[in-house]
mmJSON file of the N, C-alpha and C atoms, coordinates in Angstrom:
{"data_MODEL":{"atom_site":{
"group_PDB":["ATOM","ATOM","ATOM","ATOM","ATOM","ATOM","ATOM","ATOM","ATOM","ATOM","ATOM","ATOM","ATOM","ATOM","ATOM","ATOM","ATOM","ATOM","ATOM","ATOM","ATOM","ATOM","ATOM","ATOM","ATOM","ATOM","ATOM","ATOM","ATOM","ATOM","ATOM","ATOM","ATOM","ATOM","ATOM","ATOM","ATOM","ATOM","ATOM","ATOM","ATOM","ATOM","ATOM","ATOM","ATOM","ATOM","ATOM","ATOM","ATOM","ATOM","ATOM","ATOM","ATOM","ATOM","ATOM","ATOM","ATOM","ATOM","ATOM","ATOM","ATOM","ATOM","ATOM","ATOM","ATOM","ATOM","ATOM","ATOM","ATOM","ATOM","ATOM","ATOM","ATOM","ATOM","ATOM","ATOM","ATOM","ATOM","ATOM","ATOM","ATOM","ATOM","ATOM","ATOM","ATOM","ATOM","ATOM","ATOM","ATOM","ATOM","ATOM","ATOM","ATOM","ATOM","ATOM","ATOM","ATOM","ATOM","ATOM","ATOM","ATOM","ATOM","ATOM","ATOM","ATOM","ATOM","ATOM","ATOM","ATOM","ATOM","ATOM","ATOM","ATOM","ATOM","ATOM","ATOM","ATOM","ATOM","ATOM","ATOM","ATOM","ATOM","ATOM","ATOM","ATOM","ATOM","ATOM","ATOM","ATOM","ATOM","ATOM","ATOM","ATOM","ATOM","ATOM","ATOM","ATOM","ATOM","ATOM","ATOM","ATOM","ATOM","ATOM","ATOM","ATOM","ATOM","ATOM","ATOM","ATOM","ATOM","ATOM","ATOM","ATOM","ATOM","ATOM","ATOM","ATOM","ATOM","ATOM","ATOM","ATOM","ATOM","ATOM","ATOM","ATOM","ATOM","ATOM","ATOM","ATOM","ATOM","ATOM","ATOM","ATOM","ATOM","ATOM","ATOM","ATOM","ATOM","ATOM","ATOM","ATOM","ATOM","ATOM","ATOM","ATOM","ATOM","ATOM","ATOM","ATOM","ATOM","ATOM","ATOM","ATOM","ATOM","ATOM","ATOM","ATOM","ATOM","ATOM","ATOM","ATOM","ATOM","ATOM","ATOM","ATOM","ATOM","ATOM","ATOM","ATOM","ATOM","ATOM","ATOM","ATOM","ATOM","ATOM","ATOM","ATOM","ATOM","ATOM","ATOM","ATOM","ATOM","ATOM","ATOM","ATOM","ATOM","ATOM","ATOM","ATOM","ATOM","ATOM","ATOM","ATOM","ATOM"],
"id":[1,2,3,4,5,6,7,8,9,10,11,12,13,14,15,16,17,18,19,20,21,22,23,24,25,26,27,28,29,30,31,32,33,34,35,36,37,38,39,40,41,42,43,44,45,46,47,48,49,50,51,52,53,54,55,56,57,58,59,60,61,62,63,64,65,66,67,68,69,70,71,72,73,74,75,76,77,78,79,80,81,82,83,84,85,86,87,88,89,90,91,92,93,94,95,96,97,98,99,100,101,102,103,104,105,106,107,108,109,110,111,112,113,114,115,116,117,118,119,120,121,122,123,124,125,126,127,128,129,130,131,132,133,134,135,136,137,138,139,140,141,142,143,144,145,146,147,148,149,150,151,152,153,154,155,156,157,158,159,160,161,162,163,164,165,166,167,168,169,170,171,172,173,174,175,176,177,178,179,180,181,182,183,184,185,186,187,188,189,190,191,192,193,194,195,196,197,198,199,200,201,202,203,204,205,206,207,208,209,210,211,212,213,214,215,216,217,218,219,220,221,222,223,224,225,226,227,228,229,230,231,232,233,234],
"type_symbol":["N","C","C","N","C","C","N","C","C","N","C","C","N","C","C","N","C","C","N","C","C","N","C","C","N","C","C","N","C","C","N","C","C","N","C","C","N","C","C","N","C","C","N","C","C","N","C","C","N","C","C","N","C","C","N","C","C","N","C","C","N","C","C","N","C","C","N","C","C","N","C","C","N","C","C","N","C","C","N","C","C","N","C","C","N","C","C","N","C","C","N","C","C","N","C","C","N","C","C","N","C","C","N","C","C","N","C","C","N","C","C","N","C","C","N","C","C","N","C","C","N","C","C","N","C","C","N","C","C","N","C","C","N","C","C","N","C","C","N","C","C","N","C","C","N","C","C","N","C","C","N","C","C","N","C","C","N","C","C","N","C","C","N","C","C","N","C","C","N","C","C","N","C","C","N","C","C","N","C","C","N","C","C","N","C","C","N","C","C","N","C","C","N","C","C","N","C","C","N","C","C","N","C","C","N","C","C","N","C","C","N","C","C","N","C","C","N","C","C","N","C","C","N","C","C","N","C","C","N","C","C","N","C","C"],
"label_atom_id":["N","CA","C","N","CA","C","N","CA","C","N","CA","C","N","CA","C","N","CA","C","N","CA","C","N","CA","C","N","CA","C","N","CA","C","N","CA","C","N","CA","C","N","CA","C","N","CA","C","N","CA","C","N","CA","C","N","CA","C","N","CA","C","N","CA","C","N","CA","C","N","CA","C","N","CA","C","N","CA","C","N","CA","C","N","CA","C","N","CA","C","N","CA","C","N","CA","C","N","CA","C","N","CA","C","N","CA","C","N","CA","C","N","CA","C","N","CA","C","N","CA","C","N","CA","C","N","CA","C","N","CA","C","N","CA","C","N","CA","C","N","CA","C","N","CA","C","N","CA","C","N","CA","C","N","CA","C","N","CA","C","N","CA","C","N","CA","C","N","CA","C","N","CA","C","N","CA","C","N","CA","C","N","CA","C","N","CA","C","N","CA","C","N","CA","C","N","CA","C","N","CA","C","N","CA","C","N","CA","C","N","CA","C","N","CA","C","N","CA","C","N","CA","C","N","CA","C","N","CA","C","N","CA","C","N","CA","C","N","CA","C","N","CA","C","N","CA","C","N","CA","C","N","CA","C","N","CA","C","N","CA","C","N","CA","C","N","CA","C","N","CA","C"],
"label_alt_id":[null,null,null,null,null,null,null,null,null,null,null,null,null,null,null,null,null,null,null,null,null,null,null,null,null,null,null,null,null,null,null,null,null,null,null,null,null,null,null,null,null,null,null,null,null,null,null,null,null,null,null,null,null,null,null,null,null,null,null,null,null,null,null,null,null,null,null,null,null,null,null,null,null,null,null,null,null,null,null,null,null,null,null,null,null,null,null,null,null,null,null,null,null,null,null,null,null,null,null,null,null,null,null,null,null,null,null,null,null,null,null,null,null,null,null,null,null,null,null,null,null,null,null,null,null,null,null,null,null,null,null,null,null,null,null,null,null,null,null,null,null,null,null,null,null,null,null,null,null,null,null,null,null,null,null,null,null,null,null,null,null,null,null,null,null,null,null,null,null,null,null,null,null,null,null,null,null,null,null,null,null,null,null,null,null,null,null,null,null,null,null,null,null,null,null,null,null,null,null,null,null,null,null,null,null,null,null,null,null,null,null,null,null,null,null,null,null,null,null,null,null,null,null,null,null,null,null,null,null,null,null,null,null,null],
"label_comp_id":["UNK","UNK","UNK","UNK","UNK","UNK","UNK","UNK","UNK","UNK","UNK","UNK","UNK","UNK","UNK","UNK","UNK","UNK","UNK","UNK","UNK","UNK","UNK","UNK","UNK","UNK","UNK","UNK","UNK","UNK","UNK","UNK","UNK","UNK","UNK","UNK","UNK","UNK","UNK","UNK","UNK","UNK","UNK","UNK","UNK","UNK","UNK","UNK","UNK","UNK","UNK","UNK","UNK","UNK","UNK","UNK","UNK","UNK","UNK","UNK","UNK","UNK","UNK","UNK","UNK","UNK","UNK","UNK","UNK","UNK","UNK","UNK","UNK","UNK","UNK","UNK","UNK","UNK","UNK","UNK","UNK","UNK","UNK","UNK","UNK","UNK","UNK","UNK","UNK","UNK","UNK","UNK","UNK","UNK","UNK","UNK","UNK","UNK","UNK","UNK","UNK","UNK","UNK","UNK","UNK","UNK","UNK","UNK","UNK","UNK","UNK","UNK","UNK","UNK","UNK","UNK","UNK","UNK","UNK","UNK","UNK","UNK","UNK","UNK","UNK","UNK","UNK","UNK","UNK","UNK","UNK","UNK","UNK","UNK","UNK","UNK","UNK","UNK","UNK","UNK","UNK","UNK","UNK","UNK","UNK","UNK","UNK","UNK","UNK","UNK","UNK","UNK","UNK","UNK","UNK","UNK","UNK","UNK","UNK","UNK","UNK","UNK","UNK","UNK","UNK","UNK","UNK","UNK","UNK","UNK","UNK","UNK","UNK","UNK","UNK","UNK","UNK","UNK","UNK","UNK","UNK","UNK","UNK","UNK","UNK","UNK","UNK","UNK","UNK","UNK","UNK","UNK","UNK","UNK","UNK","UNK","UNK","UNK","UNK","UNK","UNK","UNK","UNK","UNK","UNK","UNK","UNK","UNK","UNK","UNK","UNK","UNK","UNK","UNK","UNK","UNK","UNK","UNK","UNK","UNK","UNK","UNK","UNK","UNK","UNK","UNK","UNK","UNK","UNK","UNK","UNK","UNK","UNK","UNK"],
"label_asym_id":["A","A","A","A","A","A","A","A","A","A","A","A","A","A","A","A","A","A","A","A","A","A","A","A","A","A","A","A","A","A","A","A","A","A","A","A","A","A","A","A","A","A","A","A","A","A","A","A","A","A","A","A","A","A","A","A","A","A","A","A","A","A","A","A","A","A","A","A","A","A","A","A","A","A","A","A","A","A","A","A","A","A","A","A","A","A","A","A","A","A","A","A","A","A","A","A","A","A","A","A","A","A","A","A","A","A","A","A","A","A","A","A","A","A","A","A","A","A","A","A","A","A","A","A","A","A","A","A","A","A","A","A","A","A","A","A","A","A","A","A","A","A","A","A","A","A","A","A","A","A","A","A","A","A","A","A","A","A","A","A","A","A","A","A","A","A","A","A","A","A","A","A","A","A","A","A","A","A","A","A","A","A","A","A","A","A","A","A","A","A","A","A","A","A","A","A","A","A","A","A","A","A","A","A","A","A","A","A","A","A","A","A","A","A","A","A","A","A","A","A","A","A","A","A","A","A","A","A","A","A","A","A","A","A"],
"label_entity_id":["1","1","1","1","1","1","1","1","1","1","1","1","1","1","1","1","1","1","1","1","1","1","1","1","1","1","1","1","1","1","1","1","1","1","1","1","1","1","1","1","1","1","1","1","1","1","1","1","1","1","1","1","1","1","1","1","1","1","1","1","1","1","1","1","1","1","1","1","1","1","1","1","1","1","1","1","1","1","1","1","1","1","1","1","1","1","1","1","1","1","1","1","1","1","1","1","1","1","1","1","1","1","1","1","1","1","1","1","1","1","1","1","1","1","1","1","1","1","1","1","1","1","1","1","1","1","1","1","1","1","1","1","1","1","1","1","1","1","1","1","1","1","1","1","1","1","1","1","1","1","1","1","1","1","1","1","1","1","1","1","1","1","1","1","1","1","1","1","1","1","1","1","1","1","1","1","1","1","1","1","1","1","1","1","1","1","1","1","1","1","1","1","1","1","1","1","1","1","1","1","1","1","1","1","1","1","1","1","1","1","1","1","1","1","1","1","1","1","1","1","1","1","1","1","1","1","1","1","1","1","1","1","1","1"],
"label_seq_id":[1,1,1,2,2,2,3,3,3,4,4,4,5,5,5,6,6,6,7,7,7,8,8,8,9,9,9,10,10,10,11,11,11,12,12,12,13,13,13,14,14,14,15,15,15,16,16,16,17,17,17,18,18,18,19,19,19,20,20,20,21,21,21,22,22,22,23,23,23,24,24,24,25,25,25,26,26,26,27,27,27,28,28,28,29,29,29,30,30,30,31,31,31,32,32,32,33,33,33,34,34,34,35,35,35,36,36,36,37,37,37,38,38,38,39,39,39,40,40,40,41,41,41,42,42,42,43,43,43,44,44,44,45,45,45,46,46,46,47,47,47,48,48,48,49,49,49,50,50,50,51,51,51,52,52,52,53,53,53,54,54,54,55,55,55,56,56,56,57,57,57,58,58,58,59,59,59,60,60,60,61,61,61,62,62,62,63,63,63,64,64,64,65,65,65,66,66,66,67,67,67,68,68,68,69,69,69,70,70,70,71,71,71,72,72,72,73,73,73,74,74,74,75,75,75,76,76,76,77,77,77,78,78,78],
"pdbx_PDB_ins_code":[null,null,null,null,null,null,null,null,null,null,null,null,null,null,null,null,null,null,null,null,null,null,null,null,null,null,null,null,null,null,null,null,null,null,null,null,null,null,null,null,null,null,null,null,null,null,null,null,null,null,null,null,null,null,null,null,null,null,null,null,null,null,null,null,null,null,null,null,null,null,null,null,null,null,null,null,null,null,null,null,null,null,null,null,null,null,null,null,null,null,null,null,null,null,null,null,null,null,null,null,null,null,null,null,null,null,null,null,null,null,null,null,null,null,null,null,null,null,null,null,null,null,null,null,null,null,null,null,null,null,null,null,null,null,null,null,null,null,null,null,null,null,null,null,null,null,null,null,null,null,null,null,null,null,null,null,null,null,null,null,null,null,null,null,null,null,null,null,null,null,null,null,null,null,null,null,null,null,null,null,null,null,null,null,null,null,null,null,null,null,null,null,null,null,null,null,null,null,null,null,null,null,null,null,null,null,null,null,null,null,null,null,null,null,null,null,null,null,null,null,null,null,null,null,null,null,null,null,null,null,null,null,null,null],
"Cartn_x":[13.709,14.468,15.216,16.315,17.036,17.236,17.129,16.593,17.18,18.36,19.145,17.981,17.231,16.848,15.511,15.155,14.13,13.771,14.782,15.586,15.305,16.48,16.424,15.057,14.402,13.283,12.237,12.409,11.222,11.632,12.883,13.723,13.03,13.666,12.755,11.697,10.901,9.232,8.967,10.034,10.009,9.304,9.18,9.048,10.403,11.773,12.446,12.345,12.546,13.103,12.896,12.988,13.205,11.601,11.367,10.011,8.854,9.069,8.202,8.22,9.241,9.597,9.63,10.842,11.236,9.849,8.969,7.916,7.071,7.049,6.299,6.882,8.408,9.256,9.173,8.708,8.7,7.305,5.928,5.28,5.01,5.081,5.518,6.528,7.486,8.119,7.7,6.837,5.874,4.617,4.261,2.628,3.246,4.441,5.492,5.58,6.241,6.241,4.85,4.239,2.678,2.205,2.137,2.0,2.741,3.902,4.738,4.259,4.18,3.69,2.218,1.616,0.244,0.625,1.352,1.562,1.948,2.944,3.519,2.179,1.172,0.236,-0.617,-0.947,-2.055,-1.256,0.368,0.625,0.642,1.109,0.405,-0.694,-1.622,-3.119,-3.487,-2.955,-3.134,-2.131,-1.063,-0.366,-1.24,-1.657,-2.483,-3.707,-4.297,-5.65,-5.672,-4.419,-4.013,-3.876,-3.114,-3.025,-3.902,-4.846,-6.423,-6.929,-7.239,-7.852,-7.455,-6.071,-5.253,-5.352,-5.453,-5.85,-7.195,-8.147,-9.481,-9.851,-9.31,-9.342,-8.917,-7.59,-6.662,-7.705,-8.397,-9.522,-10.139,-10.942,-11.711,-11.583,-10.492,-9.665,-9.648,-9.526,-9.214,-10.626,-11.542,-12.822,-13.226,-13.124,-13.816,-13.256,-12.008,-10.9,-12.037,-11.928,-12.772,-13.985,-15.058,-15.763,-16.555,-15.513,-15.404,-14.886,-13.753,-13.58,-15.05,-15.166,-16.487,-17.528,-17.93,-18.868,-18.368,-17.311,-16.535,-16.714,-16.52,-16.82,-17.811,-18.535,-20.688,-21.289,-20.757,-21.503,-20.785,-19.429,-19.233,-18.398,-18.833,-18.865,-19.285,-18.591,-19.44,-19.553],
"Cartn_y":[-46.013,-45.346,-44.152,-43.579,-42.906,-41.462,-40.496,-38.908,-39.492,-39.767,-39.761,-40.809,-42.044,-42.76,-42.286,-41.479,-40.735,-39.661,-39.004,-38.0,-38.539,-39.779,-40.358,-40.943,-41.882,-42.069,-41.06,-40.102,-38.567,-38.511,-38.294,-38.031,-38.7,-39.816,-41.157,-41.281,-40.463,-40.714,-39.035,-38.051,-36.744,-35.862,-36.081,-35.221,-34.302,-33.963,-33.116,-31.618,-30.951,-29.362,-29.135,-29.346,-28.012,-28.423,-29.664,-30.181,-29.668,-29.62,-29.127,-27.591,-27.53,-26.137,-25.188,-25.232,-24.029,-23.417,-23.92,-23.338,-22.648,-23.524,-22.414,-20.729,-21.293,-19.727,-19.071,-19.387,-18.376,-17.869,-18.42,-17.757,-16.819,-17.329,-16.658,-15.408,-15.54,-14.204,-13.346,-13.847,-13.164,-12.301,-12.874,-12.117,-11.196,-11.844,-10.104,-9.281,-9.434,-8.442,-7.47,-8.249,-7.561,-6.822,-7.886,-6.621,-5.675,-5.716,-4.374,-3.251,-3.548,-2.519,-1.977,-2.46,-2.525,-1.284,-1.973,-1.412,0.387,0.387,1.713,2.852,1.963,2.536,3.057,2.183,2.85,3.841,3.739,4.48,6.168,5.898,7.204,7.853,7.039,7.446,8.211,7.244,8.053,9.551,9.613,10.661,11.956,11.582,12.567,12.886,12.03,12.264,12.895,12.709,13.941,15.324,15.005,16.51,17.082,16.729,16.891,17.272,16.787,17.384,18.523,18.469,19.883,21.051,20.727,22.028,22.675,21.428,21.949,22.494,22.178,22.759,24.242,24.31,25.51,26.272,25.82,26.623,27.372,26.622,26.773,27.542,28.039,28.476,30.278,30.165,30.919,31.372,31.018,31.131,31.741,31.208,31.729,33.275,33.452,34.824,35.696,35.346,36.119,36.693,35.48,36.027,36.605,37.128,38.321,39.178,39.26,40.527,41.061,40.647,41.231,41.577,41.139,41.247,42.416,42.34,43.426,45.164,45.009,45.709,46.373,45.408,45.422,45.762,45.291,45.831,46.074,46.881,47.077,46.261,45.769,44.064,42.77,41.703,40.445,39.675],
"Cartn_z":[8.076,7.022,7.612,6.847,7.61,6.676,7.457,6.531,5.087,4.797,3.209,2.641,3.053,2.328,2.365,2.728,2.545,1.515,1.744,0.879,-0.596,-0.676,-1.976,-2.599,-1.753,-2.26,-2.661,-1.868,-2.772,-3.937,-4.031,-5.368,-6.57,-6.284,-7.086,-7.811,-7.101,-7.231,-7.41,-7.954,-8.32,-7.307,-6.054,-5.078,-4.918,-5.395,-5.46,-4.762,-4.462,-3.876,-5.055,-6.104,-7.3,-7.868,-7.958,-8.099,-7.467,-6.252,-5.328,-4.719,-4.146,-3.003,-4.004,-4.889,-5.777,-6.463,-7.319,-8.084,-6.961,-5.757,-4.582,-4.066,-4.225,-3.413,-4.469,-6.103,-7.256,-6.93,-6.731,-6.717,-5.677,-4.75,-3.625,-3.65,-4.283,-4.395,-5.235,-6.176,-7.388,-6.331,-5.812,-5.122,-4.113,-3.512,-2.597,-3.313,-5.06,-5.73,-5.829,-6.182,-6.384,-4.868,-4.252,-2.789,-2.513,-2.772,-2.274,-3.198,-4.519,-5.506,-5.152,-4.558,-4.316,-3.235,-2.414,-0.809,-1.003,-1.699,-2.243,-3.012,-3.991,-4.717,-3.529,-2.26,-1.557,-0.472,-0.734,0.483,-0.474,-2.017,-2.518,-2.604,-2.478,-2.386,-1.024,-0.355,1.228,1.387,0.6,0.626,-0.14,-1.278,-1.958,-1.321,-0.781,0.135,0.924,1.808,3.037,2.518,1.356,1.014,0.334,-0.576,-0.841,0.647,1.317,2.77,3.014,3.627,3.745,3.172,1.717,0.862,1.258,1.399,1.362,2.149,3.787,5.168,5.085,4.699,4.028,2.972,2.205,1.359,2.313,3.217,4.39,5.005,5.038,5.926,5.549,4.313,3.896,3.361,2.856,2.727,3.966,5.175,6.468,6.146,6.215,6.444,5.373,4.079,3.329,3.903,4.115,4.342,5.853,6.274,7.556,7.336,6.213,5.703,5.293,4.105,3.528,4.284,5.391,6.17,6.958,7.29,8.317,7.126,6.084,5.031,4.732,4.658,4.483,5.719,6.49,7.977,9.071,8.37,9.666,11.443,11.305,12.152,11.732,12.208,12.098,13.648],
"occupancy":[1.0,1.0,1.0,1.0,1.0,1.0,1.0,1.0,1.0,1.0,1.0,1.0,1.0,1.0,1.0,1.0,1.0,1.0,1.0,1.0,1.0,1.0,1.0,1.0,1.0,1.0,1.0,1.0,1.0,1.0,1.0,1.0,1.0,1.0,1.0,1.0,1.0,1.0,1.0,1.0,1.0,1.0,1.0,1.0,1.0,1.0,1.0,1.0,1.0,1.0,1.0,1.0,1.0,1.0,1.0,1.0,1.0,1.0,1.0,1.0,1.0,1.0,1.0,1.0,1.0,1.0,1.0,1.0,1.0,1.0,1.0,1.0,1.0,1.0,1.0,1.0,1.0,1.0,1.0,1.0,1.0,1.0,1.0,1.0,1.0,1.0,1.0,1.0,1.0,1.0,1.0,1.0,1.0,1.0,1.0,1.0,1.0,1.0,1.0,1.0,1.0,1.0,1.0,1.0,1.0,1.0,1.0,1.0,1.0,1.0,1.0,1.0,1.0,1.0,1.0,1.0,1.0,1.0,1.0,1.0,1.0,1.0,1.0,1.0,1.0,1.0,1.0,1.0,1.0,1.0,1.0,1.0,1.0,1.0,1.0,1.0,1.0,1.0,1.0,1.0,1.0,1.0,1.0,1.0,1.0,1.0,1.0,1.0,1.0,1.0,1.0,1.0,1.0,1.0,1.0,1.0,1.0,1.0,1.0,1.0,1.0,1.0,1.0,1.0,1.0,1.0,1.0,1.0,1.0,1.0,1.0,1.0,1.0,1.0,1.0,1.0,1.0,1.0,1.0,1.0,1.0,1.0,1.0,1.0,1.0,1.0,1.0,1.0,1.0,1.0,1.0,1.0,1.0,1.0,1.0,1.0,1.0,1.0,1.0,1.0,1.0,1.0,1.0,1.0,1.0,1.0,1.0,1.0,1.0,1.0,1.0,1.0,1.0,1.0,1.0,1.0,1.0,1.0,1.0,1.0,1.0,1.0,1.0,1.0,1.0,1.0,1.0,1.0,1.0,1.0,1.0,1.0,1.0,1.0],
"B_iso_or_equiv":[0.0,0.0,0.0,0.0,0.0,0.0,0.0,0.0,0.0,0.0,0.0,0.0,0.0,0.0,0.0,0.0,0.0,0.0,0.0,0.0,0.0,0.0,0.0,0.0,0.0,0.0,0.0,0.0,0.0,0.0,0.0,0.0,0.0,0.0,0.0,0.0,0.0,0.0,0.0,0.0,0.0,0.0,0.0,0.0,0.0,0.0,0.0,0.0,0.0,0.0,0.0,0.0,0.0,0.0,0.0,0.0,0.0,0.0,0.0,0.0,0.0,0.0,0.0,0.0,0.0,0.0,0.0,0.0,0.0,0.0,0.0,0.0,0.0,0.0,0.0,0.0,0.0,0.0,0.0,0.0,0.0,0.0,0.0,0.0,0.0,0.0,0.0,0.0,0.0,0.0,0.0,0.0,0.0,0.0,0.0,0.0,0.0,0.0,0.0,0.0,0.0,0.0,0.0,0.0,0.0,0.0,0.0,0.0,0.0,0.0,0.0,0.0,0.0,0.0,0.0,0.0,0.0,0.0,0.0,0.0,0.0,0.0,0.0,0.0,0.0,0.0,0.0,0.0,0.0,0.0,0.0,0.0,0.0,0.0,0.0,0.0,0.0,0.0,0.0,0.0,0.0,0.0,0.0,0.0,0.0,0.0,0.0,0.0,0.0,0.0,0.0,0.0,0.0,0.0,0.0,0.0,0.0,0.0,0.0,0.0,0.0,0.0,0.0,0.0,0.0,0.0,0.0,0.0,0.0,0.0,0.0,0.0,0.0,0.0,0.0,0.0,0.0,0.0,0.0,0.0,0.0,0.0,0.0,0.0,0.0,0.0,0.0,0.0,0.0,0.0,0.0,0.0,0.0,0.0,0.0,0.0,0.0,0.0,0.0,0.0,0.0,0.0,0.0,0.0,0.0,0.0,0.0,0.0,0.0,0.0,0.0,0.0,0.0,0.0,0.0,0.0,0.0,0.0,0.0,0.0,0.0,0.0,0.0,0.0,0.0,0.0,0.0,0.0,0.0,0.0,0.0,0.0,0.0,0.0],
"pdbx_formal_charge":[null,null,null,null,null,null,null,null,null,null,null,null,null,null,null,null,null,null,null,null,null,null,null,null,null,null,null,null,null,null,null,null,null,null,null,null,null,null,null,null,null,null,null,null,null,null,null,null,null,null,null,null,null,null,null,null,null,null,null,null,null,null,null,null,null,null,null,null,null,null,null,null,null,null,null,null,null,null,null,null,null,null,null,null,null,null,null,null,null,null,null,null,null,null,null,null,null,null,null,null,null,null,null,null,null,null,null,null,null,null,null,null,null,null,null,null,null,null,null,null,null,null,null,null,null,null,null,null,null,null,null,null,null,null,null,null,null,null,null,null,null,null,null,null,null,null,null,null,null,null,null,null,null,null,null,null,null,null,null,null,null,null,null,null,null,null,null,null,null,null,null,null,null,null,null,null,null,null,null,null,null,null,null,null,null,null,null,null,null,null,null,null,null,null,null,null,null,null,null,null,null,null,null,null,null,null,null,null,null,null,null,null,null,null,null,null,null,null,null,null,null,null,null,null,null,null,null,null,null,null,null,null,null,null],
"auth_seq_id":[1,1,1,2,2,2,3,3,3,4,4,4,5,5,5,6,6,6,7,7,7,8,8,8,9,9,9,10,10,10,11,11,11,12,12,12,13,13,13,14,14,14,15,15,15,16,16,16,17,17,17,18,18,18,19,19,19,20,20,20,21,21,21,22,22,22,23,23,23,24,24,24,25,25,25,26,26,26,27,27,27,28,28,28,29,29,29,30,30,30,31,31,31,32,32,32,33,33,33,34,34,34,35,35,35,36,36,36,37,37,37,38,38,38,39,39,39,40,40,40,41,41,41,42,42,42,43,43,43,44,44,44,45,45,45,46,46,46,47,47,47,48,48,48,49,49,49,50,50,50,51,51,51,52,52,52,53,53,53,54,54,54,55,55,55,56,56,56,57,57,57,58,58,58,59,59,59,60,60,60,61,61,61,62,62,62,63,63,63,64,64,64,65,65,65,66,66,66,67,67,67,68,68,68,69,69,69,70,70,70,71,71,71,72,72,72,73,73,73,74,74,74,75,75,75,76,76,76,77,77,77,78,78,78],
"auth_comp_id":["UNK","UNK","UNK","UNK","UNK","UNK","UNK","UNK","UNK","UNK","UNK","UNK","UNK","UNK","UNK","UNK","UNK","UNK","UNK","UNK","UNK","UNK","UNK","UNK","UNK","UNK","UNK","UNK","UNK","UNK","UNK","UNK","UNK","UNK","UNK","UNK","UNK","UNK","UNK","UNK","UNK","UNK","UNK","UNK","UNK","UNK","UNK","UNK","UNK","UNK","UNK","UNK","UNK","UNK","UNK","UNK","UNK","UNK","UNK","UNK","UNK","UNK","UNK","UNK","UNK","UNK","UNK","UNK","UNK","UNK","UNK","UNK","UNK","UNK","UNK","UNK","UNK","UNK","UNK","UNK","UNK","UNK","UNK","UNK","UNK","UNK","UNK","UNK","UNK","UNK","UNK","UNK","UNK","UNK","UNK","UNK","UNK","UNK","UNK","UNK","UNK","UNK","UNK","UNK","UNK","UNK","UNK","UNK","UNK","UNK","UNK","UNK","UNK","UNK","UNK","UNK","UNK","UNK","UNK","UNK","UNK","UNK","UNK","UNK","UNK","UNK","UNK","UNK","UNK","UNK","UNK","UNK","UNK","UNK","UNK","UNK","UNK","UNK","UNK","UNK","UNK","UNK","UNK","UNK","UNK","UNK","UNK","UNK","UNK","UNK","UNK","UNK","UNK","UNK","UNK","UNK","UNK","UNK","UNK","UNK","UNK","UNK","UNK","UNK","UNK","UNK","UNK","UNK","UNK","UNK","UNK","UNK","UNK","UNK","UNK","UNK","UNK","UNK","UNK","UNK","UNK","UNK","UNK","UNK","UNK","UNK","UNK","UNK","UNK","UNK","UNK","UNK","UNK","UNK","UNK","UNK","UNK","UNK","UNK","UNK","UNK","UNK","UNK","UNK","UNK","UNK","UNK","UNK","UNK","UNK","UNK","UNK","UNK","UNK","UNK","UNK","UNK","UNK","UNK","UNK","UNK","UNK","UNK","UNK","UNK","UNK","UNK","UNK","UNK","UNK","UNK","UNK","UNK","UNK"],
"auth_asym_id":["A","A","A","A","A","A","A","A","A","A","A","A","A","A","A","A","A","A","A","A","A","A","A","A","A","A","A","A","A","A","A","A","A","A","A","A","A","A","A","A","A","A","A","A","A","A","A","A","A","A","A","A","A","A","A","A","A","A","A","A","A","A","A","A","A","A","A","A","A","A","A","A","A","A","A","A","A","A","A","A","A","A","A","A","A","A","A","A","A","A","A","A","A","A","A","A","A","A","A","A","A","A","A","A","A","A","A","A","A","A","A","A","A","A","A","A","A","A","A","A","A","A","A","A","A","A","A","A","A","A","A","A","A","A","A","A","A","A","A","A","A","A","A","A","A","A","A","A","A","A","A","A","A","A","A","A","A","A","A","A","A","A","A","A","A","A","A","A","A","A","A","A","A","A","A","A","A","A","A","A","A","A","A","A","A","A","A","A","A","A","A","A","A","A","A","A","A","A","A","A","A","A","A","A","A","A","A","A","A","A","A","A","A","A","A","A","A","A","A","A","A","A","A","A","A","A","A","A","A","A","A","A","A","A"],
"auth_atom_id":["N","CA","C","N","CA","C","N","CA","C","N","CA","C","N","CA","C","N","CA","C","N","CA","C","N","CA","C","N","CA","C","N","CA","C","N","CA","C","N","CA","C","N","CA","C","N","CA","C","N","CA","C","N","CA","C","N","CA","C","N","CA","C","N","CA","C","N","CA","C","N","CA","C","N","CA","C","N","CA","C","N","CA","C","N","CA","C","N","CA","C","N","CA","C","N","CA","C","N","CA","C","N","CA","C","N","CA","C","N","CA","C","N","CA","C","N","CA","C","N","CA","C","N","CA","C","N","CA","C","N","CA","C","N","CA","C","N","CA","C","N","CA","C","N","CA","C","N","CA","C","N","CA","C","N","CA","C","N","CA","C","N","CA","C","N","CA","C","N","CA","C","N","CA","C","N","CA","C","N","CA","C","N","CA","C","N","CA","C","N","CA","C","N","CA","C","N","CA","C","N","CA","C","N","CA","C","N","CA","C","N","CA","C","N","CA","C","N","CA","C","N","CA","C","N","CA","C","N","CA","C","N","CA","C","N","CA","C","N","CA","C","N","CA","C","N","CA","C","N","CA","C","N","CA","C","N","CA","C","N","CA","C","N","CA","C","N","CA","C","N","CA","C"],
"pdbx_PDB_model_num":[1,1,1,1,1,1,1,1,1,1,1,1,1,1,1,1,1,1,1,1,1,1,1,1,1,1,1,1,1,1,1,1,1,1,1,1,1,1,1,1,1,1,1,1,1,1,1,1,1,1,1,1,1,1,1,1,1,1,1,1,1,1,1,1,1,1,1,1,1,1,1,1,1,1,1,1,1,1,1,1,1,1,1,1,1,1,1,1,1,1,1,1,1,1,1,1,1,1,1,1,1,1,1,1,1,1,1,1,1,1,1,1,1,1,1,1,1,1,1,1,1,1,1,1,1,1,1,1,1,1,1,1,1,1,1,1,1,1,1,1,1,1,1,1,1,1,1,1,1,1,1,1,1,1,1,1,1,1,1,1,1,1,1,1,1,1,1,1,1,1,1,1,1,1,1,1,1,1,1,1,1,1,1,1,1,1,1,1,1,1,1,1,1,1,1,1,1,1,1,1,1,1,1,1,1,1,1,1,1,1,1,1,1,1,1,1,1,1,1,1,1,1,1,1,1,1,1,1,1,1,1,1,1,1]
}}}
């Protein structure tokens, strides 16, 4: 048989491209959708998390500073 009568006979027997392929590249382009949205949600999460850290280090930070003032205050030295 020769590709066209091949071709045609899928046809025939509703093996088709729109039958077959197309409902796959829809879902398929459906679950990209969903991953990319997904992809973006955890790349915000990781954005806020960093900066949750940052602050807290920066608390830390600033917590330490405090408390050597006070100590420097209270006694003098630390």
């Amino acid at each position: 048989m020769t590709p066209d009568e091949i071709r045609q006979a899928l046809d025939e027997g509703g093996a088709s491209y729109q039958a077959i392929i197309a409902p796959l590249e829809q879902k398929i382009a459906e679950r990209q959708k969903q991953m990319d949205h997904l992809k973006r949600e955890m790349i915000l999460i990781e954005e806020q998390l960093q900066k949750g850290i940052e602050n807290m280090l920066q608390s830390d930070i600033e917590l330490s500073r405090r408390f050597k003032e006070w100590g420097m205050m209270i006694y003098g030295a630390f």
